[in-house]
Residue frames relative to the residue before (quaternion, step in Angstrom):
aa qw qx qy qz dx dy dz
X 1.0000 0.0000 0.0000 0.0000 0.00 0.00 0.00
X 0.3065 -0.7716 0.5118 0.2208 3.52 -0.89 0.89
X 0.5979 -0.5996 0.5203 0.1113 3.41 -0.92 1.88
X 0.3350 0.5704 -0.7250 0.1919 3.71 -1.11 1.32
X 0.6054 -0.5002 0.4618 0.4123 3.22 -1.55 0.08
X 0.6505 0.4005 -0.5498 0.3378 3.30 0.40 -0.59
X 0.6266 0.5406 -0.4316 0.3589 3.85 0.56 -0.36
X 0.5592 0.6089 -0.4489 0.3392 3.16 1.45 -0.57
X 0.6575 0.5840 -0.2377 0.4124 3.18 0.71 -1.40
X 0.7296 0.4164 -0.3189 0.4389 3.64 0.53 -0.59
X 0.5663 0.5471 -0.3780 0.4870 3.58 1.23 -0.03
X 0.5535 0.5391 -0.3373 0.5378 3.72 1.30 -0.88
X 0.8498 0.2618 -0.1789 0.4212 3.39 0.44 -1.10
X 0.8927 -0.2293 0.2252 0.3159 3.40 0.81 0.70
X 0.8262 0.4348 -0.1783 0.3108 3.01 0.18 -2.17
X 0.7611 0.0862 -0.3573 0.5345 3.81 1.11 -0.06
X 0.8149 -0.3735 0.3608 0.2573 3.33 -1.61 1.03
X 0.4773 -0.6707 0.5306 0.2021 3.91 -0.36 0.74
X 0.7780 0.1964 -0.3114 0.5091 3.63 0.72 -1.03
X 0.6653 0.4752 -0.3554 0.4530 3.80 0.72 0.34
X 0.5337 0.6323 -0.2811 0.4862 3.53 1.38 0.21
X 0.4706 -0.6663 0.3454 0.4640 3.94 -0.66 0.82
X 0.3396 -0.7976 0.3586 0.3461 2.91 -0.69 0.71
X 0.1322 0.6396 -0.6486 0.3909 4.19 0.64 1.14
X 0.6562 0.5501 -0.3226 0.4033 3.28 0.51 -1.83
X 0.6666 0.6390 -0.2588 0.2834 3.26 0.05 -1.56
X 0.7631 0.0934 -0.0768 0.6349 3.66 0.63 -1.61
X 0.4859 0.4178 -0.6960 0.3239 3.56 0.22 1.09
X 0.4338 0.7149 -0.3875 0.3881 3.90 1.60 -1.05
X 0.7990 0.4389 -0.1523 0.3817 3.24 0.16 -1.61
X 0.4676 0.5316 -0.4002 0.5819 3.79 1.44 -0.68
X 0.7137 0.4542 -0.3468 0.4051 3.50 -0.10 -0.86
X 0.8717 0.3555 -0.1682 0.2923 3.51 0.46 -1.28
X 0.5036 0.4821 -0.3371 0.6327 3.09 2.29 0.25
X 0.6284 0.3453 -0.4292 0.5493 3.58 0.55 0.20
X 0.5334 0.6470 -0.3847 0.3858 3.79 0.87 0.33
X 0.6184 0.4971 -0.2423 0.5584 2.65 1.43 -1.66
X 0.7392 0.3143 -0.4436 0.3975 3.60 -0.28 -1.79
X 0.7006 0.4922 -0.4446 0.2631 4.13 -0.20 -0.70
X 0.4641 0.5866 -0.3716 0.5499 3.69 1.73 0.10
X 0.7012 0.4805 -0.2543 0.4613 3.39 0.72 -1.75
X 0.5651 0.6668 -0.3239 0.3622 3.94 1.33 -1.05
X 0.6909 0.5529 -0.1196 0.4502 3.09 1.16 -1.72
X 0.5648 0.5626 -0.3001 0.5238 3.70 1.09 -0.69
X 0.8822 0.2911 -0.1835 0.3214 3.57 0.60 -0.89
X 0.4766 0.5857 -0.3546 0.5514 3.07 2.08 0.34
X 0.7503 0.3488 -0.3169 0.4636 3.28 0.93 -0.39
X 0.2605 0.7186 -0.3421 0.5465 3.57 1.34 0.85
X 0.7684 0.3115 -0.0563 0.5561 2.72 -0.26 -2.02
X 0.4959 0.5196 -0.4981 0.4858 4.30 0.34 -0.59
X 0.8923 0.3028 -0.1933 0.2735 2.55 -0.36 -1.86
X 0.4638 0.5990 -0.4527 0.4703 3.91 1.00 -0.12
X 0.7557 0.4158 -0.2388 0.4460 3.75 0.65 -1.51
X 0.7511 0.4880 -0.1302 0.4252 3.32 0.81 -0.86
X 0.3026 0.8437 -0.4418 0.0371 3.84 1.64 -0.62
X 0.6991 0.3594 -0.2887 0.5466 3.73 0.49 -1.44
X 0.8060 0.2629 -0.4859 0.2125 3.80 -0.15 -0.40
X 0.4651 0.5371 -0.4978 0.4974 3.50 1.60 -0.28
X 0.5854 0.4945 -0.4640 0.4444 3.92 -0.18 -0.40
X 0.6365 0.4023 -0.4153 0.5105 4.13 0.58 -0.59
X 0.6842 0.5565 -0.3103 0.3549 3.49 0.48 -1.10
X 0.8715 0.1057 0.1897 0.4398 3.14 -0.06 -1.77
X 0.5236 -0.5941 0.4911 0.3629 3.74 1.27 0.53
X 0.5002 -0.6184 0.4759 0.3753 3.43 -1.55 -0.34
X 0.2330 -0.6491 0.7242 0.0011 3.75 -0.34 1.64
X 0.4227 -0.5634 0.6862 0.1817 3.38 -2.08 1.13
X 0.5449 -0.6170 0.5609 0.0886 3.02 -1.38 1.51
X 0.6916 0.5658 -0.1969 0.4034 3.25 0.97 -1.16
X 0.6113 0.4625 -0.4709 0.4367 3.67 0.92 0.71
X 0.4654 0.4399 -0.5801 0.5034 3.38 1.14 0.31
X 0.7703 0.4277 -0.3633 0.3029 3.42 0.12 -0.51
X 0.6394 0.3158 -0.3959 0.5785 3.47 1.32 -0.23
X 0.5757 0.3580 -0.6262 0.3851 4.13 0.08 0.59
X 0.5005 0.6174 -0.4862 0.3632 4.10 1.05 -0.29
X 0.4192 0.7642 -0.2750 0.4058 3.68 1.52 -1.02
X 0.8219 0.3373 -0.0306 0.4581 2.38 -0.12 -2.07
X 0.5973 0.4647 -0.4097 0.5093 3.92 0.49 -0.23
X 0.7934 0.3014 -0.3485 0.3978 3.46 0.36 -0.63
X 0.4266 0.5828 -0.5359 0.4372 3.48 1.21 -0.28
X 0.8479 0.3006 -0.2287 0.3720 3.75 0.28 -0.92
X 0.4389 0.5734 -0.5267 0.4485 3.54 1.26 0.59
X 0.5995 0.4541 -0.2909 0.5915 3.79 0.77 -1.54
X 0.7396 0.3469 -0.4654 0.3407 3.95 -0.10 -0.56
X 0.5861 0.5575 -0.3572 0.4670 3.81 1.50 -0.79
X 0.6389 0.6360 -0.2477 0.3549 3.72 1.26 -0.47
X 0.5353 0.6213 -0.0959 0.5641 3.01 1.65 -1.37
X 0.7151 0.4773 -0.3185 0.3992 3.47 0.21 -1.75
């Protein structure tokens, strides 16, 4: 298969199949979307770990905010990666 960006780009976004796609494309895609993921999964545990060290002065500031929507918008992203994978 002959190697352009524009093919790149349609492999990132989907639009050609992974197992029919060069396969450069492929593990540069997946680099990207695992360094997406862990820098989500990063963010989740810094704002944990903060918000453990930091409890009484975040609570003056900002009240008590649920932690648990970073973890349910991580969900929801992977629900629609595995459903873009599938499809």
């Amino acid at each position: 298969m002959k190697a352009s960006f524009e093919d790149f780009i349609k492999v990132l976004n989907f639009q050609i199949p992974w197992s029919e796609a060069n396969i450069l494309f492929v593990l540069i895609s997946g680099l990207i979307y695992l360094s997406l993921i862990f820098l989500v999964l990063n963010a989740i545990r810094t704002a944990f770990m903060l918000e453990e060290k930091n409890s009484e002065n975040r609570k003056k500031i900002y009240g008590s905010v649920f932690k648990g929507i970073l973890l349910i918008g991580f969900f929801t992203a992977v629900v629609i990666f595995l459903n873009q994978l599938t499809w």
